[in-house]
Backbone as CSV, one residue per row, in Angstrom:
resi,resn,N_x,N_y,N_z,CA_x,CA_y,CA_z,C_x,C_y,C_z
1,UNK,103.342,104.841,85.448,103.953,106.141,85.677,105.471,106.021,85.582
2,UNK,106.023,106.927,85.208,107.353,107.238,85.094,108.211,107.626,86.079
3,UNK,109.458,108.047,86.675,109.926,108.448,87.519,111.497,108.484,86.737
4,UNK,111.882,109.980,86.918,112.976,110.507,86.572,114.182,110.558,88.379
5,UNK,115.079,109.604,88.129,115.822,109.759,89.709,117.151,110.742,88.899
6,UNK,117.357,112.040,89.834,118.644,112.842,89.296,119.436,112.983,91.007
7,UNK,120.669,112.433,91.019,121.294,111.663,92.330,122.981,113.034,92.089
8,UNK,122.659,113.715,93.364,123.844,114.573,93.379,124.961,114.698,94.605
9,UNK,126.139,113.802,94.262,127.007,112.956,95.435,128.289,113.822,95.576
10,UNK,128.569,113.442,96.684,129.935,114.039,97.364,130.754,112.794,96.990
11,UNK,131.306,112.845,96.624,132.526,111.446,96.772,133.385,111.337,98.512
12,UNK,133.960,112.399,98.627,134.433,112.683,99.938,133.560,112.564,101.025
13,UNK,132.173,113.009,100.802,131.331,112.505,101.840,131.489,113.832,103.429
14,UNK,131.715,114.749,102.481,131.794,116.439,103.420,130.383,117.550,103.163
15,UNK,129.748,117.388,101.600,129.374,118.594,101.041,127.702,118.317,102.254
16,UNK,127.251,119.378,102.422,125.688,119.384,102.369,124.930,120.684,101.774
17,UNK,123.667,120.216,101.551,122.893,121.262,100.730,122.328,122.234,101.603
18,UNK,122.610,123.645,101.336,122.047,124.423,102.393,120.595,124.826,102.436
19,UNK,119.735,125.003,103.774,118.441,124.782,103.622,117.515,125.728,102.588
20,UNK,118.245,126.533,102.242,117.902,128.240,101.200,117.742,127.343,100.107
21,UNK,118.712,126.576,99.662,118.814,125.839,98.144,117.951,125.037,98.013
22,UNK,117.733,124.041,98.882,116.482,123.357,98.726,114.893,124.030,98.417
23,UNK,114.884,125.031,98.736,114.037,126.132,98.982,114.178,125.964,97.219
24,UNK,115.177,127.128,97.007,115.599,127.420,95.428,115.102,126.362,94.787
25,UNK,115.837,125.370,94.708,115.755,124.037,94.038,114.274,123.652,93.708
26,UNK,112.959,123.630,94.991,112.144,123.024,94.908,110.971,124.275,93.908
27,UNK,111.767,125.585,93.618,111.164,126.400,92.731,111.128,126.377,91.645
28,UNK,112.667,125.728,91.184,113.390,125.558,90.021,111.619,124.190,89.333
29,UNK,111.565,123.167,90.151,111.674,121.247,90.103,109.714,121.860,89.773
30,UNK,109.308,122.488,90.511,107.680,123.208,90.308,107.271,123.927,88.903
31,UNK,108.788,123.649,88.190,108.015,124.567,86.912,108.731,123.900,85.968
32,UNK,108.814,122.343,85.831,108.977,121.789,84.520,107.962,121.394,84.191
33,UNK,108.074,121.276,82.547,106.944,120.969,82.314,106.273,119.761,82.241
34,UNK,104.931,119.525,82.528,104.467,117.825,82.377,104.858,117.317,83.830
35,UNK,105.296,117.575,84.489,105.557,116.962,85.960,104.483,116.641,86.416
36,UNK,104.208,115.580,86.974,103.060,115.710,87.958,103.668,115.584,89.480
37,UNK,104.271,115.057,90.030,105.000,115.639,91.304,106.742,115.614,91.254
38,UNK,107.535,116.401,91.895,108.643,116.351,92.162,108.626,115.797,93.657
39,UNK,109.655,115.172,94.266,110.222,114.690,95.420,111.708,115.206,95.809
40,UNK,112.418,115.853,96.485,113.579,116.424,97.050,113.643,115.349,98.052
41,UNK,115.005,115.172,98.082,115.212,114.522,99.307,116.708,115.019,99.510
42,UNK,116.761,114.777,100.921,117.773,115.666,101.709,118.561,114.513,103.196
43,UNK,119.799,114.891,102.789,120.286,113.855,104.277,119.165,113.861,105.767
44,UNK,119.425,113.290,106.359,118.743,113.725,107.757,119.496,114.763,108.608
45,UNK,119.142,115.135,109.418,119.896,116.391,109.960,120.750,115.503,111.531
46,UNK,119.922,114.437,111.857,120.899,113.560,112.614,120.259,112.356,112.130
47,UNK,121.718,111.130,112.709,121.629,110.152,111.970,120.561,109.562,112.900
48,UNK,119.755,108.275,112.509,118.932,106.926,112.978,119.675,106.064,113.051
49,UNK,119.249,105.029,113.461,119.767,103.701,113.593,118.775,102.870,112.953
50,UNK,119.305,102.581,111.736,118.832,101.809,111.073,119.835,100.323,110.399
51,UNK,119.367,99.291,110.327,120.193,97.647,109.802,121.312,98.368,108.716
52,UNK,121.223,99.067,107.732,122.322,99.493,106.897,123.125,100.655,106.845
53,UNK,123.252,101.138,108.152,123.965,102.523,108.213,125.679,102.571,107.742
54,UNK,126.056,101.575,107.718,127.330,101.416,107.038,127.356,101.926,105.704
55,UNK,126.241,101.558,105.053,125.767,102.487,102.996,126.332,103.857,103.777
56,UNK,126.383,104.583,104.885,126.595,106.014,104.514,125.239,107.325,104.861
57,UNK,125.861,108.173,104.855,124.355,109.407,104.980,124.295,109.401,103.864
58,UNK,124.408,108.660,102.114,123.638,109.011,101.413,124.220,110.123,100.355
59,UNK,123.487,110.637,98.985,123.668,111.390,98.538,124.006,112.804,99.185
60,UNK,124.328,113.878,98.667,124.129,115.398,99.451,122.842,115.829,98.504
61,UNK,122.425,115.365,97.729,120.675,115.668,97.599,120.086,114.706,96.457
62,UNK,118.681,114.953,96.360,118.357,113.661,95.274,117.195,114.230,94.671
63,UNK,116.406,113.455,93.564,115.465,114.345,93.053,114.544,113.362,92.820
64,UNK,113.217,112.623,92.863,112.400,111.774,92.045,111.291,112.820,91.627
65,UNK,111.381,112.360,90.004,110.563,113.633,88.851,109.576,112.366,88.455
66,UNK,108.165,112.738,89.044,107.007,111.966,88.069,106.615,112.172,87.040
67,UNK,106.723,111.353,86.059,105.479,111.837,84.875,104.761,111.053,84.178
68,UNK,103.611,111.315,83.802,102.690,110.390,83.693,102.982,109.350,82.148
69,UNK,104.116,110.116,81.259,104.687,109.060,80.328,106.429,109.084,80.118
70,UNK,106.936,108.200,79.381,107.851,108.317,78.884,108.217,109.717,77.825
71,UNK,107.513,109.791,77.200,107.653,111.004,76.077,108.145,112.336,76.926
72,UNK,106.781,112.349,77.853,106.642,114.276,78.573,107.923,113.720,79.271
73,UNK,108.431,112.704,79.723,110.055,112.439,80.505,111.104,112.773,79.868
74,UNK,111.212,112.248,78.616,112.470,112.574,77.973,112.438,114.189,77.148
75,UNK,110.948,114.614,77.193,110.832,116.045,76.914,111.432,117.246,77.523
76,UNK,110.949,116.775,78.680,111.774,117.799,80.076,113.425,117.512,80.019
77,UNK,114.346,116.578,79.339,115.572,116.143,79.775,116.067,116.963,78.342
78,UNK,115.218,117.782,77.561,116.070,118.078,76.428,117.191,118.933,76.883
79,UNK,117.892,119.429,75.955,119.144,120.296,76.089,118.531,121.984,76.544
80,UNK,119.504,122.770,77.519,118.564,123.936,78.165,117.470,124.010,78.266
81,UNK,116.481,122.756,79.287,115.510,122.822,79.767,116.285,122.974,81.510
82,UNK,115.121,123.488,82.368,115.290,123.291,83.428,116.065,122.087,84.333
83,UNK,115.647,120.838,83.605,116.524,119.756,84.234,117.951,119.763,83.892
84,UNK,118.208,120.300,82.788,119.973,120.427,82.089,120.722,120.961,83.198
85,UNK,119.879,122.510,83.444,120.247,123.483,84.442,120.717,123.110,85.992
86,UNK,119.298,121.815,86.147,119.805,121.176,87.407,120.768,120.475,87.375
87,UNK,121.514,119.779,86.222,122.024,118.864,86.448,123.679,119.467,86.408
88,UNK,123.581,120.646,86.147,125.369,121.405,86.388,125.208,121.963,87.345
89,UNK,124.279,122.591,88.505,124.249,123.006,89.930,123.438,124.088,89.717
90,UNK,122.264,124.291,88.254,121.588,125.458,88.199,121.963,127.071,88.909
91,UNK,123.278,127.324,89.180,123.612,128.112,90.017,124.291,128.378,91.662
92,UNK,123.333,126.930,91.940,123.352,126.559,93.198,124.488,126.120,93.977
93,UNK,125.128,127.065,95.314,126.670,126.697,95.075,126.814,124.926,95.358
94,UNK,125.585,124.885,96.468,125.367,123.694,97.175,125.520,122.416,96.179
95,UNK,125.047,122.549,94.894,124.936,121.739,94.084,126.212,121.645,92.945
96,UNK,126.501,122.822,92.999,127.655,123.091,91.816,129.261,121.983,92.494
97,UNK,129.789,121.399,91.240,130.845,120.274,91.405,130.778,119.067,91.965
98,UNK,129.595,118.987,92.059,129.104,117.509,92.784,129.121,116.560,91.370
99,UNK,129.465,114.812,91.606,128.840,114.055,90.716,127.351,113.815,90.478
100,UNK,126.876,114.121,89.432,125.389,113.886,89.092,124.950,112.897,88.422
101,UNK,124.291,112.236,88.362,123.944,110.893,87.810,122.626,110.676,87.890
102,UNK,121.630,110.289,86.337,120.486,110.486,86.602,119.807,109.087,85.580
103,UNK,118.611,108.497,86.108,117.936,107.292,85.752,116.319,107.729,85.584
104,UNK,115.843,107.310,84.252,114.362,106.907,83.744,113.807,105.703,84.399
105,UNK,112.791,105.436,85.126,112.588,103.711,85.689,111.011,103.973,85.503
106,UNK,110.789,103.215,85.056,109.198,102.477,85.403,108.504,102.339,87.230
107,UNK,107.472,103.140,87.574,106.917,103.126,88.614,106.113,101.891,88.778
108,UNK,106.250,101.412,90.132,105.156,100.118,90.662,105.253,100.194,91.858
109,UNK,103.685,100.712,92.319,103.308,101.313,93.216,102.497,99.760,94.322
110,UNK,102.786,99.604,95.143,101.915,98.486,96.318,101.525,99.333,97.249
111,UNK,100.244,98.286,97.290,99.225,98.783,98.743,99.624,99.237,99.871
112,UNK,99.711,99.682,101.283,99.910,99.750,102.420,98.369,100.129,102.767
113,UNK,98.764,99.100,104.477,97.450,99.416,105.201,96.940,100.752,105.441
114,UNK,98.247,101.517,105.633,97.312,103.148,105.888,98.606,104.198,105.088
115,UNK,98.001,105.062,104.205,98.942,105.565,103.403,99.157,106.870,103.698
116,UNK,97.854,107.501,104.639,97.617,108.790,104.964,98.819,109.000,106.382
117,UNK,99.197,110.502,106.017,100.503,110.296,107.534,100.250,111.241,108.474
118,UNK,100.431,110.631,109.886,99.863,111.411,111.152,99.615,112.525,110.565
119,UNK,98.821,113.337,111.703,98.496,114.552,111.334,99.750,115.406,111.854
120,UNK,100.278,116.588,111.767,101.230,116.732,112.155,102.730,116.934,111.554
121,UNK,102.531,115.960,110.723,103.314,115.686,109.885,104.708,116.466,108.288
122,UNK,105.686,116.956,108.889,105.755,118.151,107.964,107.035,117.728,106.854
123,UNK,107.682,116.787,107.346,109.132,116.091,106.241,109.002,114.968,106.665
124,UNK,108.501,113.982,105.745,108.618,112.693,105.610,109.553,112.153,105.894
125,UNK,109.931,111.083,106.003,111.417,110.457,105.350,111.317,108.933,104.821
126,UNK,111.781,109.003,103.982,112.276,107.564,102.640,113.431,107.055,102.890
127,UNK,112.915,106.268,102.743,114.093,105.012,102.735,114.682,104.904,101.385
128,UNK,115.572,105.229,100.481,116.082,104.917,99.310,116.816,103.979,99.057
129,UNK,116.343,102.981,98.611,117.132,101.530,98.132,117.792,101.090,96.671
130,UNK,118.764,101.128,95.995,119.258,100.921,94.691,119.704,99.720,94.796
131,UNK,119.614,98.575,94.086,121.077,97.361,93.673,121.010,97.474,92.211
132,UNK,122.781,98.065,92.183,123.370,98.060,90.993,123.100,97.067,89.683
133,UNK,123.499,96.237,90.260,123.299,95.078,89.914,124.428,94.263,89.044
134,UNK,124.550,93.783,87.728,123.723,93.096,87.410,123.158,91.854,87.579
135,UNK,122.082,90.874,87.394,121.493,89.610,87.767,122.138,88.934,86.977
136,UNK,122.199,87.819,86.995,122.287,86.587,85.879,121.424,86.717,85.365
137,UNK,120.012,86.633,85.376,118.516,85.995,84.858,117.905,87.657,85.137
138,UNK,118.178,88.604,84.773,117.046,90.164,84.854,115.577,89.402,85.165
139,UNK,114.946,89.011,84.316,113.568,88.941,84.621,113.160,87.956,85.717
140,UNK,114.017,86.656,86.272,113.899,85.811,87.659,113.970,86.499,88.931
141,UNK,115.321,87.484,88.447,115.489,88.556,89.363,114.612,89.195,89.735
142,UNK,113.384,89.660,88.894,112.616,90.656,89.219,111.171,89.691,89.507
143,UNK,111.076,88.824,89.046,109.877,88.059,89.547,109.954,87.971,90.579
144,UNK,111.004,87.281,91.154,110.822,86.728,92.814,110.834,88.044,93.752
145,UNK,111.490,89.155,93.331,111.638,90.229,94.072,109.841,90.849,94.599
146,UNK,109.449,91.206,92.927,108.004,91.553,93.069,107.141,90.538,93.734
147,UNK,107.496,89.641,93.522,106.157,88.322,94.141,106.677,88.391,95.293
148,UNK,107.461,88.221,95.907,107.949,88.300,97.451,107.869,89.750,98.518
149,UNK,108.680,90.211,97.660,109.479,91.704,99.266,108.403,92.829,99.208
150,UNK,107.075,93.097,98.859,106.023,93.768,98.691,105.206,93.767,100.054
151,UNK,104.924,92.122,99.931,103.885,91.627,101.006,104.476,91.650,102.302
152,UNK,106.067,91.385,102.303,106.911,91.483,103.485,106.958,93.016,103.965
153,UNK,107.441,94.276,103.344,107.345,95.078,103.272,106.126,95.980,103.841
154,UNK,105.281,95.496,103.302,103.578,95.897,103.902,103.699,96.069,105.205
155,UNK,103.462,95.158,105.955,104.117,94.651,107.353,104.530,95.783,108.279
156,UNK,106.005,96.389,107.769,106.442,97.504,108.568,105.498,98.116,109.347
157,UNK,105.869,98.498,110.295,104.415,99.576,111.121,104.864,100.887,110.457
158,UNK,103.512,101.284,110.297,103.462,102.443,109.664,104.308,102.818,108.286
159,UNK,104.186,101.800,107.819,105.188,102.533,106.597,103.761,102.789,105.316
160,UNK,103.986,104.144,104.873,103.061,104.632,104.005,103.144,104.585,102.627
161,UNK,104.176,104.232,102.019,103.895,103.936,100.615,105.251,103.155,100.224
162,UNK,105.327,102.541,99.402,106.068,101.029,98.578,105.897,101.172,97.177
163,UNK,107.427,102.197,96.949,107.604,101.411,95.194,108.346,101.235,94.883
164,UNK,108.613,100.205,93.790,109.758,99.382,93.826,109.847,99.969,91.948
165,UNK,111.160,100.331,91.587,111.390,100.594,89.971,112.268,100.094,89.203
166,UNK,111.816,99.394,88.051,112.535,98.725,87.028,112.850,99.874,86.392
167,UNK,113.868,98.887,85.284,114.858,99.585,83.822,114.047,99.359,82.940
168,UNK,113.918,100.670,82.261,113.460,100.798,80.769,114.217,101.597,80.146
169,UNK,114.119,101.363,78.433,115.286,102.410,77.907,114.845,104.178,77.672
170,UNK,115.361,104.630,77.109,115.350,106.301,77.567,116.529,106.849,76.573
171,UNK,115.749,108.352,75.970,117.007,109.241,75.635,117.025,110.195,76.410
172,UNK,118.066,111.109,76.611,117.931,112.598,76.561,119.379,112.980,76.063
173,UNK,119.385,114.207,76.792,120.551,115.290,76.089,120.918,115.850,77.602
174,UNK,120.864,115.121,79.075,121.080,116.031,79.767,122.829,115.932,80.171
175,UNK,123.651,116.565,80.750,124.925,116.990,80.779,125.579,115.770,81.941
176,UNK,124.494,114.806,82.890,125.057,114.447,84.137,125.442,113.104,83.196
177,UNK,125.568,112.389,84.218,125.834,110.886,83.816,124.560,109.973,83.855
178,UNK,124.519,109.250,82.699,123.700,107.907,82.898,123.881,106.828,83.522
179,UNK,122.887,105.953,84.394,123.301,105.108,85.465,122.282,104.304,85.086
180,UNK,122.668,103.027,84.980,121.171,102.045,84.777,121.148,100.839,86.032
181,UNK,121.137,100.861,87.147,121.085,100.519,88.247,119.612,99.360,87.828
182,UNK,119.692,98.464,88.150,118.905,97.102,87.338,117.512,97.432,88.469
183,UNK,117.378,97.974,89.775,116.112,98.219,90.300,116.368,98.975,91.573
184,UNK,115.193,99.646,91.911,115.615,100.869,93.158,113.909,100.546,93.814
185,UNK,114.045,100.871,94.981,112.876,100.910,95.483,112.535,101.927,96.385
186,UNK,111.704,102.154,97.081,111.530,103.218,98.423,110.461,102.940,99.136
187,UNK,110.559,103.008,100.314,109.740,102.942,101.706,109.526,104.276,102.221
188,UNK,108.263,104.895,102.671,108.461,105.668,103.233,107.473,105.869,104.394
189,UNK,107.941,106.640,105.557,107.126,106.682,106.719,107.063,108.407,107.380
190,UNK,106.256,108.486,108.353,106.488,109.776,109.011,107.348,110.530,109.233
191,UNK,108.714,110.165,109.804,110.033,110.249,110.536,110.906,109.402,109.701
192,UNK,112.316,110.621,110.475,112.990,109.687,110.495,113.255,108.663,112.124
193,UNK,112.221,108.937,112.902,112.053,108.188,114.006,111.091,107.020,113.806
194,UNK,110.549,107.214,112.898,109.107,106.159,112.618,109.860,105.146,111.571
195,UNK,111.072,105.879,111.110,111.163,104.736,109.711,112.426,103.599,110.800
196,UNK,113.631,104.238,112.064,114.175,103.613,113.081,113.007,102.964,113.389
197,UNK,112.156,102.855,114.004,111.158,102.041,114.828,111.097,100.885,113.381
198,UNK,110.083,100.986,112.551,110.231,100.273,111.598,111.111,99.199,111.465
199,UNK,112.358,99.988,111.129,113.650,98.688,110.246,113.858,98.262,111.705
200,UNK,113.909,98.613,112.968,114.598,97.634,114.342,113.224,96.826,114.635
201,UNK,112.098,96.519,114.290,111.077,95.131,114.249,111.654,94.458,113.361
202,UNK,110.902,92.845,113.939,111.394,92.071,113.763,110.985,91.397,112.269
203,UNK,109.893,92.736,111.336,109.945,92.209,110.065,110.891,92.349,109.218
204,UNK,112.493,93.052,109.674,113.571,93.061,108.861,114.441,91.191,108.910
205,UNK,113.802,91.037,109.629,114.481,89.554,109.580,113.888,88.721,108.508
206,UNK,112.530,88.681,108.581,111.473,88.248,107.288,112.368,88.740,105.850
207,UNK,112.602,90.703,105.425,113.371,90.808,104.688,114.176,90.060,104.361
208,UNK,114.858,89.848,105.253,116.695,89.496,104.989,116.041,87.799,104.854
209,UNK,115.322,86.839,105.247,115.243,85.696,104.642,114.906,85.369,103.355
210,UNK,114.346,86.487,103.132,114.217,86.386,101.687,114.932,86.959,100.737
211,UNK,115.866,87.590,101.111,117.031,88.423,100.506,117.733,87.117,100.277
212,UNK,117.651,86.147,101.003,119.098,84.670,100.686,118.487,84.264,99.928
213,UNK,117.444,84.445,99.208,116.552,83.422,98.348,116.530,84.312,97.086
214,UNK,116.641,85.378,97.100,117.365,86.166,95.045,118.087,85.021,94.567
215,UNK,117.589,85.351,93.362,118.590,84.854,92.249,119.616,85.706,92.089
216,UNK,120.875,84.815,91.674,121.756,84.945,91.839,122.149,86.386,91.320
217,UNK,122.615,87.651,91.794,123.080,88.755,91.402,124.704,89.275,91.759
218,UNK,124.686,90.696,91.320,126.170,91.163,91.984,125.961,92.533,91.899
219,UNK,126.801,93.211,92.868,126.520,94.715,93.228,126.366,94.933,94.357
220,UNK,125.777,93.696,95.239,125.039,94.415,96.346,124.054,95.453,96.082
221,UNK,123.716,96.308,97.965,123.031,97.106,97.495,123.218,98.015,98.179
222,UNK,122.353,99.575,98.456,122.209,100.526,99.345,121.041,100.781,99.992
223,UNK,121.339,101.760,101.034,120.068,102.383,101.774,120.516,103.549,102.455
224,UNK,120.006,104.473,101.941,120.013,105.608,102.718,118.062,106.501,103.516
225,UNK,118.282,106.892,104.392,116.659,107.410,104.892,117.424,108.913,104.889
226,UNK,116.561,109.614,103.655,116.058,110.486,103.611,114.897,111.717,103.714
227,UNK,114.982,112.417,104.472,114.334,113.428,104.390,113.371,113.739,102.917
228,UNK,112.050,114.612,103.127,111.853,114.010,102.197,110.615,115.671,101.675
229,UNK,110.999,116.046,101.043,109.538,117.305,100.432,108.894,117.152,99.055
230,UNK,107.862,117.644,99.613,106.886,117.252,98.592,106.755,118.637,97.139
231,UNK,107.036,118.541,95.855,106.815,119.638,95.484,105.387,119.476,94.372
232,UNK,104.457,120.297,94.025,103.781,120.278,93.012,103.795,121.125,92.054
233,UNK,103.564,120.703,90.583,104.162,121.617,89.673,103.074,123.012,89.417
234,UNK,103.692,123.852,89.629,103.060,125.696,88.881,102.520,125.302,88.096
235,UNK,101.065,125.584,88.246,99.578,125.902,87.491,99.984,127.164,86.572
């Protein structure tokens, strides 16, 4: 599976998206074509305490676009399609003058013990992870990553789904910027209280031992926990 990330930032680190637009937005993201799910994600409305809160609250909004190939991906990114629209603020003041920056990646999806989320349950929240990168060795880089931080990952209590996304190449015609960020991943859980509980056990230490054991890279990385809605595309 495919996954289209379209990333819309404050530099100053003031703007937020108002809750109407997201609304808008997730009407706009329901009627491209070939989608099989859209994902919105949205700051938290208060912060957690989570190991990397220094990265920041994060974008002022974000987008992950599924589709089941490359083709129907770069189809939707043509020139005045709906995604073009998103990517200059479709109207939206919330969105309008922000930096936009958007990535094609390859989906790879891992197990978790339980994927289904409390009952109850009405905004997720994700953990969004990028390193820029680049590696010395791309493909060592990504071996040890996949063979390792999956099974560690699992672990978390309660964390409901794990995917981790490589670089593949890609055209389009859309207006934002291209970003080829060498791999991004996401965690996601109930809360943003469930995903705090999570990263403060003691399987972030497991993480981070195996974080000293990458091959050699540069960039560092990020994390922001986002809020998180689910959209499905108009029948």
């Amino acid at each position: 599976m495919i996954s289209l990330f379209m990333t819309f930032s404050d530099p100053a680190g003031e703007r937020r998206i108002h809750p109407d637009e997201v609304v808008a937005a997730a009407e706009l993201v329901g009627s491209i074509p070939d989608m099989t799910e859209g994902l919105l994600f949205a700051p938290l409305e208060q912060s957690v305490d989570h190991p990397y809160k220094a990265d920041g609250s994060g974008p002022v909004f974000a987008l992950q676009l599924r589709f089941p190939d490359l083709l129907a991906c770069e189809a939707a990114m043509d020139r005045g399609g709906i995604l073009a629209g998103l990517a200059t603020g479709a109207g939206l003041a919330s969105l309008t003058g922000l930096d936009v920056t958007h990535q094609v990646m390859l989906t790879r999806a891992f197990p978790v013990d339980v994927a289904e989320h409390l009952a109850g349950t009405t905004t997720p929240c994700s953990y969004l992870v990028h390193y820029p990168g680049p590696a010395e060795d791309m493909n060592a880089w990504n071996l040890h990553y996949l063979e390792h931080h999956p099974s560690i990952m699992r672990t978390f209590p309660d964390v409901r789904q794990i995917e981790i996304y490589t670089r593949i190449d890609w055209v389009d015609r859309l207006p934002s910027q291209r970003v080829e960020h060498m791999q991004r991943n996401k965690l996601v859980f109930d809360s943003p209280q469930a995903l705090a509980h999570a990263l403060g056990s003691d399987v972030i230490q497991r993480m981070r031992a195996d974080f000293v054991q990458f091959p050699p890279f540069a960039g560092g990385n990020k994390h922001f926990p986002m809020l998180t809605r689910v959209v499905r595309p108009k029948r």
